[in-house]
C-alpha positions as CSV (number, residue, x, y, z in Angstrom):
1,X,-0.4,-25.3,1.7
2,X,-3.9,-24.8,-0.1
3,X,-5.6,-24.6,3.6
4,X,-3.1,-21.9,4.3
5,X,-3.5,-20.3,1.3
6,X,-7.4,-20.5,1.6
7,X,-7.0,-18.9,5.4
8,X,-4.4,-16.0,3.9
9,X,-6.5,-15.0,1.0
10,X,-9.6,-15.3,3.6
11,X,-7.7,-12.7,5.7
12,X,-6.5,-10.4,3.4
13,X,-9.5,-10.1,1.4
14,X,-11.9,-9.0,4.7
15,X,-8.9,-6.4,5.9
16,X,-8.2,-5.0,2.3
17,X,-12.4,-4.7,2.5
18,X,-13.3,-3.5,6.1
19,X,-10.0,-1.2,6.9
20,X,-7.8,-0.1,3.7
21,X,-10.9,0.5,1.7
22,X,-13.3,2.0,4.8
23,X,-10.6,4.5,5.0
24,X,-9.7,5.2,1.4
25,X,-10.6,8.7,0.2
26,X,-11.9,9.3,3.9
27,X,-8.9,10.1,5.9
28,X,-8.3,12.9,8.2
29,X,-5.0,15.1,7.8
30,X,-4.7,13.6,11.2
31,X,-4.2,10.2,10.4
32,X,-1.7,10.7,7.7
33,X,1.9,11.0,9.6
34,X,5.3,11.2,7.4
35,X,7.8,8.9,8.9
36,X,10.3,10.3,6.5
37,X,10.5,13.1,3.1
38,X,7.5,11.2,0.8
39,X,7.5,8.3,3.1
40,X,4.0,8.3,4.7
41,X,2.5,5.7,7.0
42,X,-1.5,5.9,8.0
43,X,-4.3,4.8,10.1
44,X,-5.0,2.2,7.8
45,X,-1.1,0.7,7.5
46,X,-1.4,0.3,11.3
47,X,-4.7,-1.0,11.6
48,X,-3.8,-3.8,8.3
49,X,-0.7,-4.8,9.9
50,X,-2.1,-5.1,13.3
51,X,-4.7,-7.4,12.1
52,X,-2.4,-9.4,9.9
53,X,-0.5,-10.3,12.8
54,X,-3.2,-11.2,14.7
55,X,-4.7,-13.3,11.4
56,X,-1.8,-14.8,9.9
57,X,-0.2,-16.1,13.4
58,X,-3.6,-17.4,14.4
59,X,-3.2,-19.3,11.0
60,X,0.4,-20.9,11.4
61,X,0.6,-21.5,15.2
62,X,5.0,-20.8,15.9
63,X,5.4,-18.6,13.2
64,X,5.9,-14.6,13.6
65,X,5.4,-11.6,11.5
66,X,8.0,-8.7,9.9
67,X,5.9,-6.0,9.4
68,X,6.8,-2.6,7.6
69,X,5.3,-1.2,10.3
70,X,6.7,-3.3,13.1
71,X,10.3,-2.7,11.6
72,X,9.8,1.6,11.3
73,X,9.0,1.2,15.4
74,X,11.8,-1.3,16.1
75,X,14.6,-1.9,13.5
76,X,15.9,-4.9,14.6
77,X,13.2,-6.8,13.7
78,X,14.1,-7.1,10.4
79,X,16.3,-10.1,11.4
80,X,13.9,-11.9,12.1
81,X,13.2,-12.2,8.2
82,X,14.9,-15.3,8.0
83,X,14.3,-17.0,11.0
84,X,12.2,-19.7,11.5
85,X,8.3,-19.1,9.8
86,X,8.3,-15.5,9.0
87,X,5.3,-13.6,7.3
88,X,6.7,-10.6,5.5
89,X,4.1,-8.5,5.5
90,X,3.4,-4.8,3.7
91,X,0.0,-3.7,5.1
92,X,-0.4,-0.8,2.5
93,X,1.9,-0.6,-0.4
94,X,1.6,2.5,-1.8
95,X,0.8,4.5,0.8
96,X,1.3,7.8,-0.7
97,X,-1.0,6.8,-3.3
98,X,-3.5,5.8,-0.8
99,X,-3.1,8.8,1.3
100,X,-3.6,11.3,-2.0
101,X,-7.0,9.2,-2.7
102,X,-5.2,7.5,-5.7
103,X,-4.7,4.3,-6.9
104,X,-2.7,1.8,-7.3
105,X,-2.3,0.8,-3.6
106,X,-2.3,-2.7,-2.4
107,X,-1.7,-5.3,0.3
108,X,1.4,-7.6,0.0
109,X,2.4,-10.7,2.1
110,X,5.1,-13.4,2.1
111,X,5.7,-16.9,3.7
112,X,9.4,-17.5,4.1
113,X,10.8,-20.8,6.3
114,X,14.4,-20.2,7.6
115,X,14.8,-17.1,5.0
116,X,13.5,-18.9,1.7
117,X,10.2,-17.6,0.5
118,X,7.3,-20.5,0.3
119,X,4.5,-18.4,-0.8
120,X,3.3,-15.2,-1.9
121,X,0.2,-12.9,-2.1
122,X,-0.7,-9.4,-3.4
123,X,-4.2,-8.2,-3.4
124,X,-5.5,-5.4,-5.0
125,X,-8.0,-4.3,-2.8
126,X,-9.6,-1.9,-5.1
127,X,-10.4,-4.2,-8.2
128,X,-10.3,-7.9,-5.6
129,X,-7.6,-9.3,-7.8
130,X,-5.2,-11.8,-5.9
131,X,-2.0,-12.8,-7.1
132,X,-0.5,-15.4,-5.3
133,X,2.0,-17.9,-5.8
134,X,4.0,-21.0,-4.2
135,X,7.8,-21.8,-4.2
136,X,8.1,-24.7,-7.2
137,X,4.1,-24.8,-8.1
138,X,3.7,-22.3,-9.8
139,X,1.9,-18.1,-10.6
140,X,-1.7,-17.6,-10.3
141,X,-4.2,-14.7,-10.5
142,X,-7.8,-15.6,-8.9
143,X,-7.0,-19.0,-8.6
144,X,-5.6,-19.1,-12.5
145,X,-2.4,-20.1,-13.4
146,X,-0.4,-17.7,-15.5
147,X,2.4,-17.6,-17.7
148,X,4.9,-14.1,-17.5
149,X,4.6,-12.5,-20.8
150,X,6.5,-9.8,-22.5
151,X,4.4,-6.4,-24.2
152,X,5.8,-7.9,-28.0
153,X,6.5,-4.4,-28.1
154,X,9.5,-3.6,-30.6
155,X,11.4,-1.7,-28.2
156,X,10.8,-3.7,-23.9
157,X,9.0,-1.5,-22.0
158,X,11.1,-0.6,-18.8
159,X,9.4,1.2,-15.4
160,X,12.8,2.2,-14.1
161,X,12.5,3.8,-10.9
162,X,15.2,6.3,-10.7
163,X,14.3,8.7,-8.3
164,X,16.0,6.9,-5.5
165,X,19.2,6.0,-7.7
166,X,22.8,7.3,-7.0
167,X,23.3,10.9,-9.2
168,X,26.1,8.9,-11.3
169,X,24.1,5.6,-11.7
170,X,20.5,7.6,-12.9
171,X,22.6,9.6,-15.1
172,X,24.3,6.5,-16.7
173,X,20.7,4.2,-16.9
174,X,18.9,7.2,-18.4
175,X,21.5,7.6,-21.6
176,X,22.1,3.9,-21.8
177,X,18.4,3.3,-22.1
178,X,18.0,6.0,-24.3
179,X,16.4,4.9,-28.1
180,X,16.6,1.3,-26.6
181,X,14.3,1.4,-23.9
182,X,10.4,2.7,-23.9
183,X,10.2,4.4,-20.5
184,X,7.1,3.6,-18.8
185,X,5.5,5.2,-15.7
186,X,6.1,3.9,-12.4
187,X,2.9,2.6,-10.3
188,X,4.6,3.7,-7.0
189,X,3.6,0.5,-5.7
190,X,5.5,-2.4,-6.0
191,X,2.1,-4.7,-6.0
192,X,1.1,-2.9,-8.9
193,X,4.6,-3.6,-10.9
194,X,4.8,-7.1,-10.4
195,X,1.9,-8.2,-11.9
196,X,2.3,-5.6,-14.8
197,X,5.9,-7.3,-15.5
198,X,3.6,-10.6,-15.7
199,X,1.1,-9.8,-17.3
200,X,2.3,-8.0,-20.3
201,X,1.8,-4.4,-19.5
202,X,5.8,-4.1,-19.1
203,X,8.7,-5.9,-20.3
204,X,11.3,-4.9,-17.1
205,X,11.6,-2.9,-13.4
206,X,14.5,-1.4,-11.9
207,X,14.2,-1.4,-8.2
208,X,16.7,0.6,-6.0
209,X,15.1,0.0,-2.6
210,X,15.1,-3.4,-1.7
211,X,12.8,-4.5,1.4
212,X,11.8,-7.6,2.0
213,X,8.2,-6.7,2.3
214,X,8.5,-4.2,-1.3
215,X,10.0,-7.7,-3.1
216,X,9.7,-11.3,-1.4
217,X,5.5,-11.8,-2.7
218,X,6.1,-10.0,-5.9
219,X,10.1,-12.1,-6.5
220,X,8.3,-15.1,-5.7
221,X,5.1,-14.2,-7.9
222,X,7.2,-13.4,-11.4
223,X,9.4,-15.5,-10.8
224,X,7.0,-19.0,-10.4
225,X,5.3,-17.1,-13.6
226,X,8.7,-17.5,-15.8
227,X,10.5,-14.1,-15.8
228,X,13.2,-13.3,-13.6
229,X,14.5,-10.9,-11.1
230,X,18.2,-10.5,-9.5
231,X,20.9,-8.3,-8.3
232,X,22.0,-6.1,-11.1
233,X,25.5,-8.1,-11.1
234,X,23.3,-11.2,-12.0
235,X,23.0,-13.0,-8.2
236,X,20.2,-13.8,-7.1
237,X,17.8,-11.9,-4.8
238,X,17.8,-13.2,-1.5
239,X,16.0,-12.4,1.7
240,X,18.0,-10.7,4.0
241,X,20.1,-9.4,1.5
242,X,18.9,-5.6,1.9
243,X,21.2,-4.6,-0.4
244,X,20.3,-1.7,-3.2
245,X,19.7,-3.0,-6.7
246,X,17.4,-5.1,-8.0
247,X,16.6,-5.9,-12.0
248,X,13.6,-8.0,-12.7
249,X,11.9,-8.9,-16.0
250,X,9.0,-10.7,-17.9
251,X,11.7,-13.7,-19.1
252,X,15.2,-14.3,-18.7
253,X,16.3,-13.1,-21.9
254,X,15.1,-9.6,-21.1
255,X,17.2,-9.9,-17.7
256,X,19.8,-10.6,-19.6
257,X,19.3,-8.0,-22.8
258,X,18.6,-5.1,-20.0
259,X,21.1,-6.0,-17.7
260,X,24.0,-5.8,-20.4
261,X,22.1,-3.0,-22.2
262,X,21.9,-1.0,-18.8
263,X,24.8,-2.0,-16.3
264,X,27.0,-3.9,-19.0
C-alpha cells in the first residue's frame, strides 16, 4: 500500500498542479458547461479525470475507474463501484467554486476492493495539503497522523447543508437545531468539510447528496481519524448505497448527541 499510495499522491499532486491550477481563475465562459441548475462541470474536471484514469490504472494494473465525469456521460457506470478494484474518483470537487475563481475546490479519490473502501485521498490543490488515509491504519495529513477533534466549542458547530433537503425535513432540522446548534457555513466542497470535521474547525455535517465520489475518501478519512459518519437512522454508510442522508461527526458521541438532537 505505501508504493501505491506514493504513486497516487505522485499523480494527484502534478494534475492538481499542471491542469486544475493552470486553469483556475483563467477559464473561458466557454469551457464552463452546466450539466444541471448549479451543477457545473469544466475543462479542467474533464482533463483531471481523464488523466486520473490514465494514472491511477497505470498504477494498479486490473483495476478500473468511476469517475464523476465518466458517470454524467454513462450512468451505468456507477455499478461498477463495487466491483472488483474500483478508484472512485472526483476530479474537481467544488466545481462551482472553481469556476467563480473561488476556493475551496479540491481533488478527491478512493480505493475500494469488491465495494469496501481501502484508501483515501483528498488534495487541496491550492494550499498542497494531502489527506489521505488507509482502511484499519489509520488518518493522516502530509504524511502525519491525526487524531479527529471536536471545536470544544460550548455549543457543536454543525455545517448542515440544507439546500438540497426535502421542504418538511429542512424545516424540521433548522428548529430542532435551533439554540442547540452553531450553524456554520458550508465549504461547497465536500474535500473541504471533511477535514474541517477532523481537524477541529467543525464539530458535525449533514450531507443530503450521497455519491460515492462526494463521500468514500472523506468517510474513510474521518472515520480512520476517530469520528464517525452514518445513515441518519444510525447504519452505516456503504458504497453503493446512493441513498439520501448522511450524518457525520468529529467523534461518536456527537453522532449520537446530533442524531437524537436532530432526527430523534
Amino acid at each position: 500500500m505505501h508504493a501505491l499510495h506514493a504513486g497516487a499522491d505522485a499523480l494527484m499532486r502534478r494534475i492538481g498542479r499542471d491542469v486544475l491550477m493552470a486553469h483556475f481563475q483563467k477559464l473561458e465562459a466557454g469551457q464552463i458547461e452546466e450539466k444541471a441548475p448549479d451543477d457545473y462541470v469544466t475543462i479542467a474536471d474533464k482533463e483531471s479525470e481523464a488523466l486520473l484514469i490514465e494514472g491511477l490504472t497505470a498504477l494498479l494494473p486490473g483495476s478500473h475507474v468511476v469517475g464523476e465525469e465518466g458517470v454524467a456521460a454513462d450512468a451505468s457506470l456507477i455499478l461498477r463501484a463495487t466491483e472488483g478494484a474500483a478508484w472512485i474518483v472526483d476530479p474537481l470537487d467544488g466545481t462551482g467554486n472553481f469556476a467563480a475563481g473561488r476556493t475551496p475546490f479540491a481533488m478527491m479519490v478512493a480505493l475500494a476492493q469488491g465495494g469496501v473502501v481501502q484508501a483515501g485521498w483528498i488534495l487541496d490543490p491550492v494550499g498542497g495539503r494531502m489527506c489521505h488515509a488507509v482502511l484499519g491504519g489509520g488518518a493522516y495529513v502530509d504524511g502525519q497522523r491525526i487524531t479527529a477533534r471536536p471545536t470544544g466549542g460550548a455549543q457543536p458547530i454543525g455545517a448542515l447543508a440544507t439546500r438540497y433537503l426535502p421542504d418538511d425535513v429542512r424545516a424540521s432540522v433548522m428548529a430542532r437545531s435551533e439554540g442547540h446548534i452553531t450553524i456554520a457555513d458550508i465549504p461547497h466542497c465536500a474535500g473541504e468539510q471533511y477535514p474541517r470535521l477532523a481537524l477541529g474547525t467543525n464539530d458535525l455535517a449533514l450531507f443530503w447528496r450521497a455519491m460515492p465520489w462526494d463521500h468514500a475518501p472523506g468517510a474513510l478519512f474521518l472515520e480512520e481519524a476517530g469520528g464517525r459518519i452514518a445513515r441518519i437512522d444510525g447504519k452505516p454508510y456503504r458504497l453503493g448505497d446512493d441513498r439520501p442522508g448522511l450524518l457525520a461527526a468529529a467523534s461518536p458521541q456527537l453522532w449520537d448527541e446530533a442524531a437524537e438532537r436532530l432526527f430523534g
